[in-house]
Chimera marker file (.cmm) of the C-alpha trace (Angstrom):
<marker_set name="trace">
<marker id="1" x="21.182" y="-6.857" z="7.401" r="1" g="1" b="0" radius="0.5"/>
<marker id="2" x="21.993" y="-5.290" z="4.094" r="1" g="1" b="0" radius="0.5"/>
<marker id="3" x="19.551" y="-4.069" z="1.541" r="1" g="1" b="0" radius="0.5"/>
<marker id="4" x="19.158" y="-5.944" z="-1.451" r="1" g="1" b="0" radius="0.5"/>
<marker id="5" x="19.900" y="-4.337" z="-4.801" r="1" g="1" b="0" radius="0.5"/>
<marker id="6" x="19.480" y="-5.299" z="-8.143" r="1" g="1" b="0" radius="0.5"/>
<marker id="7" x="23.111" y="-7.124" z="-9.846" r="1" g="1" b="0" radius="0.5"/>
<marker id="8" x="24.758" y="-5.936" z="-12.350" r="1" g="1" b="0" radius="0.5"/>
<marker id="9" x="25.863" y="-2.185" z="-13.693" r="1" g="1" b="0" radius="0.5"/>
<marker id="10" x="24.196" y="0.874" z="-12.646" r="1" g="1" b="0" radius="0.5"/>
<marker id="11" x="23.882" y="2.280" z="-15.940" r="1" g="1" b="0" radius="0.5"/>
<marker id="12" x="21.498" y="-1.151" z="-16.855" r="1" g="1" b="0" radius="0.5"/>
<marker id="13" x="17.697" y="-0.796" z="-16.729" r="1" g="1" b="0" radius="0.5"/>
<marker id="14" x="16.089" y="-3.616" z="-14.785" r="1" g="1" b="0" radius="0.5"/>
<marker id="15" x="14.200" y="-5.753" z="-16.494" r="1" g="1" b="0" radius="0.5"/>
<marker id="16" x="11.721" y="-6.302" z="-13.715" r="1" g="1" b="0" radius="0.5"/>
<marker id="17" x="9.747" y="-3.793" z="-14.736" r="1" g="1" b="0" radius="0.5"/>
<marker id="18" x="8.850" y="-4.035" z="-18.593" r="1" g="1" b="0" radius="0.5"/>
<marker id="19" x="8.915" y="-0.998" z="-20.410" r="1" g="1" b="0" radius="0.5"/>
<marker id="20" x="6.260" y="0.017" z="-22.469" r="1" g="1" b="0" radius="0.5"/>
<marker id="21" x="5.524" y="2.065" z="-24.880" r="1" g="1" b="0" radius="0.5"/>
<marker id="22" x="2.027" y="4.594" z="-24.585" r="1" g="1" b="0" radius="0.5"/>
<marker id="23" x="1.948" y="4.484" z="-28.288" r="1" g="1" b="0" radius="0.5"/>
<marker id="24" x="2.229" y="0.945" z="-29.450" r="1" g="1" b="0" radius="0.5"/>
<marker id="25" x="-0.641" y="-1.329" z="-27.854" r="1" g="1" b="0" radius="0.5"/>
<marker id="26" x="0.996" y="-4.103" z="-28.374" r="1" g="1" b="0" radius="0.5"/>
<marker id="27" x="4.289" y="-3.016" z="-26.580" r="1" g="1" b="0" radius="0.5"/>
<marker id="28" x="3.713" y="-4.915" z="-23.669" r="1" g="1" b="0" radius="0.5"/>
<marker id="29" x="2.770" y="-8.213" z="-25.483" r="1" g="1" b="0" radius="0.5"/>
<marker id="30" x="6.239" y="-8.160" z="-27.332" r="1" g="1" b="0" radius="0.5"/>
<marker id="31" x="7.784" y="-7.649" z="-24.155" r="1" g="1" b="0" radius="0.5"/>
<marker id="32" x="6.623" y="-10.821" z="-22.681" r="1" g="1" b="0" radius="0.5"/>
<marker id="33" x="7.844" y="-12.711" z="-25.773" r="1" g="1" b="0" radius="0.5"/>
<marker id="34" x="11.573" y="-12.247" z="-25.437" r="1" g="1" b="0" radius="0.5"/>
<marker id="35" x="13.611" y="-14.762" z="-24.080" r="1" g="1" b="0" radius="0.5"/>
<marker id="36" x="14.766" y="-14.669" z="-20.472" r="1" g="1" b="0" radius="0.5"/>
<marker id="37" x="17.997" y="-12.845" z="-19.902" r="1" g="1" b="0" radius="0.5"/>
<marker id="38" x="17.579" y="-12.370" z="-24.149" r="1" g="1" b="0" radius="0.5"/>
<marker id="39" x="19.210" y="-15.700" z="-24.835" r="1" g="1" b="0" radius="0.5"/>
<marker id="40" x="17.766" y="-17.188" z="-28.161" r="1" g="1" b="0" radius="0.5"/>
<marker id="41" x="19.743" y="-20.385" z="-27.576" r="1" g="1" b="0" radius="0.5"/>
<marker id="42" x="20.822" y="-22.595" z="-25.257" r="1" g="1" b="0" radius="0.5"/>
<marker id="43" x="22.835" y="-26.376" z="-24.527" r="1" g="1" b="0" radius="0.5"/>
<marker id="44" x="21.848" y="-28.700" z="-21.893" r="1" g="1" b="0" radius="0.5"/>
<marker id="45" x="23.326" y="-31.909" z="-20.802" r="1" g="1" b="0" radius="0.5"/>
<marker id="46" x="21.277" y="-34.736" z="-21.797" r="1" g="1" b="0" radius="0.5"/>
<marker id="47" x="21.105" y="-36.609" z="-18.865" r="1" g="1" b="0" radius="0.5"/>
<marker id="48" x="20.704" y="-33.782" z="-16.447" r="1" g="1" b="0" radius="0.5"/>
<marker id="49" x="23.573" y="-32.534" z="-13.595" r="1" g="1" b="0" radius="0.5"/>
<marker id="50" x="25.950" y="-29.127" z="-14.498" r="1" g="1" b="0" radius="0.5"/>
<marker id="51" x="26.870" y="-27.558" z="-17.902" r="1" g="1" b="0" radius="0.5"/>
<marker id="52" x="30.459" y="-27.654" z="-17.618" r="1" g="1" b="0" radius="0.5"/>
<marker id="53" x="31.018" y="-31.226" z="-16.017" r="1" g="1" b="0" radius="0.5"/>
<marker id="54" x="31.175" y="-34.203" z="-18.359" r="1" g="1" b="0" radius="0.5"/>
<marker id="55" x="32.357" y="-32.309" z="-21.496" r="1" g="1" b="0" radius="0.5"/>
<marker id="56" x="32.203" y="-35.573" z="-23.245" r="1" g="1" b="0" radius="0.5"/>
<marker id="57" x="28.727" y="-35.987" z="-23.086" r="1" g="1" b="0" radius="0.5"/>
<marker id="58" x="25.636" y="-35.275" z="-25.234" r="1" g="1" b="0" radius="0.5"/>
<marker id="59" x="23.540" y="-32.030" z="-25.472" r="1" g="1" b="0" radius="0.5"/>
<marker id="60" x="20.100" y="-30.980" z="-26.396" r="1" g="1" b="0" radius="0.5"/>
<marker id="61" x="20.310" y="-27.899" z="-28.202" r="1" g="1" b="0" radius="0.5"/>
<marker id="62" x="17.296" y="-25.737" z="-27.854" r="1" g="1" b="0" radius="0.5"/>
<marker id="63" x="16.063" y="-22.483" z="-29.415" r="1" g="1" b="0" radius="0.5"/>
<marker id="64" x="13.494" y="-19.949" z="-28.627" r="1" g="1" b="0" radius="0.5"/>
<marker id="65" x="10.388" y="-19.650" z="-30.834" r="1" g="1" b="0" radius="0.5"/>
<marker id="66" x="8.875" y="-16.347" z="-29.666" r="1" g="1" b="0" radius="0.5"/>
<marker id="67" x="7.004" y="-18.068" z="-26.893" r="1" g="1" b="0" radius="0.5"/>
<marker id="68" x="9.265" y="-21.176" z="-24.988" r="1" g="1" b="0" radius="0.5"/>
<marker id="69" x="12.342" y="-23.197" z="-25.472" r="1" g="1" b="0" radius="0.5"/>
<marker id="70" x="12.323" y="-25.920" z="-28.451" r="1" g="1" b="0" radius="0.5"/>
<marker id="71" x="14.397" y="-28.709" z="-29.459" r="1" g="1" b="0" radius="0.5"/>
<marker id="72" x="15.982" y="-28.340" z="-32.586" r="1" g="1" b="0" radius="0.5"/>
<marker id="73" x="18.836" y="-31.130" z="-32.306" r="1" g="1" b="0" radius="0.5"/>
<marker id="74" x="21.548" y="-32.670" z="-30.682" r="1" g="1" b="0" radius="0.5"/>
<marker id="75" x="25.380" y="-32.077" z="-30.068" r="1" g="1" b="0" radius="0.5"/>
<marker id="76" x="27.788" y="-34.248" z="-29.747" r="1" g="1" b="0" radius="0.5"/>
<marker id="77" x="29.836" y="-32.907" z="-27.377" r="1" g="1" b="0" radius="0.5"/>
<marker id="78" x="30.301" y="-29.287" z="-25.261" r="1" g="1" b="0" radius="0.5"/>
<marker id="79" x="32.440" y="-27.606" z="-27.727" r="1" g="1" b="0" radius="0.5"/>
<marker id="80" x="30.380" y="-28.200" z="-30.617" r="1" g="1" b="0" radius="0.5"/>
<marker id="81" x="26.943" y="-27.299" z="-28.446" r="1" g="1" b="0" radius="0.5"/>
<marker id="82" x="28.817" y="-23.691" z="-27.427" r="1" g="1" b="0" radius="0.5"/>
<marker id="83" x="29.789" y="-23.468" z="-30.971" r="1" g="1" b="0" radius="0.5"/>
<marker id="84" x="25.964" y="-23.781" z="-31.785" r="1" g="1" b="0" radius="0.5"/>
<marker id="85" x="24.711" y="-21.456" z="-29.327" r="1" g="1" b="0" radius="0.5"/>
<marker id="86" x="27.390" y="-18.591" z="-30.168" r="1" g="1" b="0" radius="0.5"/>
<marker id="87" x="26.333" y="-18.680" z="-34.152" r="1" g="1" b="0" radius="0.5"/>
<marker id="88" x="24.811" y="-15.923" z="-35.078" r="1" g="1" b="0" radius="0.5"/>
<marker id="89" x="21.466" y="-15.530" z="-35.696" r="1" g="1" b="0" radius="0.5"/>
<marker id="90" x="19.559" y="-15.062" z="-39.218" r="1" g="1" b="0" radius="0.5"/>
<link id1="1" id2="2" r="1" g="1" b="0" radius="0.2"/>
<link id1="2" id2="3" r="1" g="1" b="0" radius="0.2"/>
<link id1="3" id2="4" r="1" g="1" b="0" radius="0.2"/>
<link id1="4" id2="5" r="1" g="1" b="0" radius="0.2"/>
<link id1="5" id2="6" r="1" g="1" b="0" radius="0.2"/>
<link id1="6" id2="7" r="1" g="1" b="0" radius="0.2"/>
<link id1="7" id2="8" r="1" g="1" b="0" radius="0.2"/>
<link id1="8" id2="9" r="1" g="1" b="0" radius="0.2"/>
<link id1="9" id2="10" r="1" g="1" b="0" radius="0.2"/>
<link id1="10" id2="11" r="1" g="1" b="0" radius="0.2"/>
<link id1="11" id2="12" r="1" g="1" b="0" radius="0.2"/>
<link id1="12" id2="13" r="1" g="1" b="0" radius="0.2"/>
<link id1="13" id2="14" r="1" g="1" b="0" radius="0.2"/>
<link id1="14" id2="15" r="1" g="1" b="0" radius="0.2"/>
<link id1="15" id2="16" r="1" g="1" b="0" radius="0.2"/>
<link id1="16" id2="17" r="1" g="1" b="0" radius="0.2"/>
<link id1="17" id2="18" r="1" g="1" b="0" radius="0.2"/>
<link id1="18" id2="19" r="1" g="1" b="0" radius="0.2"/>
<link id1="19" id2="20" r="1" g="1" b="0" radius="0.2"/>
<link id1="20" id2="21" r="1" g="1" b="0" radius="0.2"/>
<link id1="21" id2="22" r="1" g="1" b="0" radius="0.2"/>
<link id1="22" id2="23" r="1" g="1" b="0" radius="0.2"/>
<link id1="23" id2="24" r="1" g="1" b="0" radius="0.2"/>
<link id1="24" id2="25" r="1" g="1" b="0" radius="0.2"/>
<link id1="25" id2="26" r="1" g="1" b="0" radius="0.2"/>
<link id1="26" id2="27" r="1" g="1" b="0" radius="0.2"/>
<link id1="27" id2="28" r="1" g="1" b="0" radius="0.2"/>
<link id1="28" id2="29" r="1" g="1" b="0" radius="0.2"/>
<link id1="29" id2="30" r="1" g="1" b="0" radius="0.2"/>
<link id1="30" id2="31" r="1" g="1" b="0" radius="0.2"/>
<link id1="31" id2="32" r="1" g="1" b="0" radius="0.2"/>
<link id1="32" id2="33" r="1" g="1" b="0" radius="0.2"/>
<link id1="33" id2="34" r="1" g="1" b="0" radius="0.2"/>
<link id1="34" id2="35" r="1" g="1" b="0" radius="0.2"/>
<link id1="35" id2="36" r="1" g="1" b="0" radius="0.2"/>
<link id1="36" id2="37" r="1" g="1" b="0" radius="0.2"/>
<link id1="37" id2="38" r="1" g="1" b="0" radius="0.2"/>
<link id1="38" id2="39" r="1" g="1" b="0" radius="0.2"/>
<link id1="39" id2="40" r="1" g="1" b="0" radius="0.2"/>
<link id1="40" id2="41" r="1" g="1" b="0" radius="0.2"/>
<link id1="41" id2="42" r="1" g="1" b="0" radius="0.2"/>
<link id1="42" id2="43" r="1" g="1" b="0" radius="0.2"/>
<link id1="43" id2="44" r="1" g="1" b="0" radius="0.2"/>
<link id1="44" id2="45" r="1" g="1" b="0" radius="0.2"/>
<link id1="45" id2="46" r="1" g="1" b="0" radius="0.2"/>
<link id1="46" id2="47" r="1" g="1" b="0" radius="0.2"/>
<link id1="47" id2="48" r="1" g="1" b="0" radius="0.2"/>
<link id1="48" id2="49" r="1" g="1" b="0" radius="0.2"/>
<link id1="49" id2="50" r="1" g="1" b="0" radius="0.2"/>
<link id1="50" id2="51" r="1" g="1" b="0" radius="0.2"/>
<link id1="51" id2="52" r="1" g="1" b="0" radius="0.2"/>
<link id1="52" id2="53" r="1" g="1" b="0" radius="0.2"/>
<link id1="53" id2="54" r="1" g="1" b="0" radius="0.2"/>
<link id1="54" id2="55" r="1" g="1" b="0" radius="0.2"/>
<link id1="55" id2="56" r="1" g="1" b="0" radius="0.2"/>
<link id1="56" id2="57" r="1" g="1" b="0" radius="0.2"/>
<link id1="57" id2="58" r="1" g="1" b="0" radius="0.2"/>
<link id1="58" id2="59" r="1" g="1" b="0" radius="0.2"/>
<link id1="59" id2="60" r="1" g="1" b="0" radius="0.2"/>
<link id1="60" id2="61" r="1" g="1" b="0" radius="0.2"/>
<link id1="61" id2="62" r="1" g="1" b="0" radius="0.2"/>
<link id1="62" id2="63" r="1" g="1" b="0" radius="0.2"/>
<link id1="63" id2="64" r="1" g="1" b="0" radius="0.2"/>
<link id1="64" id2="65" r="1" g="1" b="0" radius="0.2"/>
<link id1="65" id2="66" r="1" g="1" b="0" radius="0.2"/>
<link id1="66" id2="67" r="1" g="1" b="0" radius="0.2"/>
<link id1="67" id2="68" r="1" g="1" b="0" radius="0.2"/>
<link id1="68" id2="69" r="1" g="1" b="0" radius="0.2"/>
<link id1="69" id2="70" r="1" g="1" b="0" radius="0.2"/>
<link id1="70" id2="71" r="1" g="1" b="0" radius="0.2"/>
<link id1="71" id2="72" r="1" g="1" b="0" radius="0.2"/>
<link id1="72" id2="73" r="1" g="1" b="0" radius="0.2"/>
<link id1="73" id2="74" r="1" g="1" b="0" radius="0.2"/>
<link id1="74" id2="75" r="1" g="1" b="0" radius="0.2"/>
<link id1="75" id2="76" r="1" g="1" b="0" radius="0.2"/>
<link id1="76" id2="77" r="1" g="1" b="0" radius="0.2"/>
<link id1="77" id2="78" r="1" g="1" b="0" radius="0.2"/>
<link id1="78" id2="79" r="1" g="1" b="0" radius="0.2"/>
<link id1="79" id2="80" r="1" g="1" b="0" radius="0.2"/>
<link id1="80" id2="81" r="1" g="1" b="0" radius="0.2"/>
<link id1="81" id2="82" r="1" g="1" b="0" radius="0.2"/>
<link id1="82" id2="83" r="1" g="1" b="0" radius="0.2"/>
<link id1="83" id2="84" r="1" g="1" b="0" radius="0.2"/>
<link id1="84" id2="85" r="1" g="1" b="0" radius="0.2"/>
<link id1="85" id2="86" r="1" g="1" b="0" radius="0.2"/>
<link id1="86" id2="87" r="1" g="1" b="0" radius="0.2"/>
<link id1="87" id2="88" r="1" g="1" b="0" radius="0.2"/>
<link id1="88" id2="89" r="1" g="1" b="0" radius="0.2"/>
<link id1="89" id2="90" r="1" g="1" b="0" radius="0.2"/>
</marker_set>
């Protein structure tokens, strides 16, 4: 059996274990409230299944608010939801 490492590049800290800093108390709080994987938004398909089938289809766009995922609107299709999520942010 293999052992298990972590994906991606070496140089990359994990994020498993959150980093915090002696200094700031509130470090570890503002660690929690990132995004996973730092995405601040994302598409999904409106009626469910995979990302990339159905292209035609509807999307719920959703951004993150500090604390979980929110609705902030619709797209029409997949290239105008990636558009969306590839803006960049304010």
């Amino acid at each position: 059996m293999a052992k298990h490492r972590r994906p991606g590049p070496a140089n990359q800290p994990s994020r498993a274990v959150p980093r915090v800093d002696a200094a700031d108390p509130l470090s570890a709080y503002d660690k929690r409230r990132r995004p996973p994987m730092d995405t601040y938004r994302r598409h999904r398909p409106i009626h469910g299944g995979a990302g990339h089938l159905r292209p035609d289809e509807p999307r719920v766009l959703e951004e993150w608010n500090e604390f979980a995922y929110r609705v902030t609107g619709t797209a029409p299709d997949l290239a105008t939801a990636q558009a969306w999520t590839n803006e960049l942010r304010v």
